[in-house]
C-alpha positions in Angstrom: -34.4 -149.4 118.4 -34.1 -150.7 122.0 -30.9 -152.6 122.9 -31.4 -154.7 125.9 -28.2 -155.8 127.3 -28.7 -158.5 130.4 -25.2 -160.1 132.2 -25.8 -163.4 133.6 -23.9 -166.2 135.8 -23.8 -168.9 133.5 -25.8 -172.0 134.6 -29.4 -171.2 133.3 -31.3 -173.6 130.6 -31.9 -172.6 127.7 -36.0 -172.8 127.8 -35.5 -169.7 130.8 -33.1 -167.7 129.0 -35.7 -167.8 125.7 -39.0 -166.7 128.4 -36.5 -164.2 129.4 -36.1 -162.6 126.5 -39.7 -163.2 125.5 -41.3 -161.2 129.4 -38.3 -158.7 128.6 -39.3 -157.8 124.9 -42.7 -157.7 126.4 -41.8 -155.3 128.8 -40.3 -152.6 126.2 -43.1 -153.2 123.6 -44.8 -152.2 126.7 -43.2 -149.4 128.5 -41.4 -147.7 125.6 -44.2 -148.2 123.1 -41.5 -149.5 120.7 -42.8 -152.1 117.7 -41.7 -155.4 118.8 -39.6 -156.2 115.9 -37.1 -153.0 117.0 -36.3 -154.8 120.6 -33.3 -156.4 120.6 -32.1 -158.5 123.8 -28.3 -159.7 124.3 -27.9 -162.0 126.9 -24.3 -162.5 128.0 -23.5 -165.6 130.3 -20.1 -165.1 132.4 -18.8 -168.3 133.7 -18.8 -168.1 138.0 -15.1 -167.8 137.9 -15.3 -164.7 136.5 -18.2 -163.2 138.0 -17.2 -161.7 141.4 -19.3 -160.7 144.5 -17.7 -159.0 147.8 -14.3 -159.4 146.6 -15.1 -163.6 145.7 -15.9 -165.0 142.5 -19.2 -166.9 142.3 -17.2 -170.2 141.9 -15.3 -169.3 145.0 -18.4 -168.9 146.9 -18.7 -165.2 146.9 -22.5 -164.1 148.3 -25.4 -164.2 146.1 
């Protein structure tokens, strides 16, 4: 059973995050052959503040 685990800076609407998981079960149905009701995809959202980039937190204005 695949277990996708995706990290995200919170922010996104909901209608991407469900096409996300939707073009990323695709992709291991795909790839790994797996039956599509064995994919599982978590998607975690991390508010900015706590998502750091070169030493800054995204809310902080650390780089993309």
């Amino acid at each position: 059973m695949p277990i996708i685990d995706i990290t995200l800076v919170q922010g996104r609407p909901d209608d991407r995050i469900e096409r996300l998981i939707a073009e990323v079960t695709d992709a291991a149905v795909r790839s790994l052959d797996a039956p599509r009701e064995t994919v599982r995809v978590v998607v975690r959202e991390v508010p900015p503040s706590r998502f750091g980039v070169a030493g800054r937190s995204k809310a902080a204005g650390g780089a993309a």
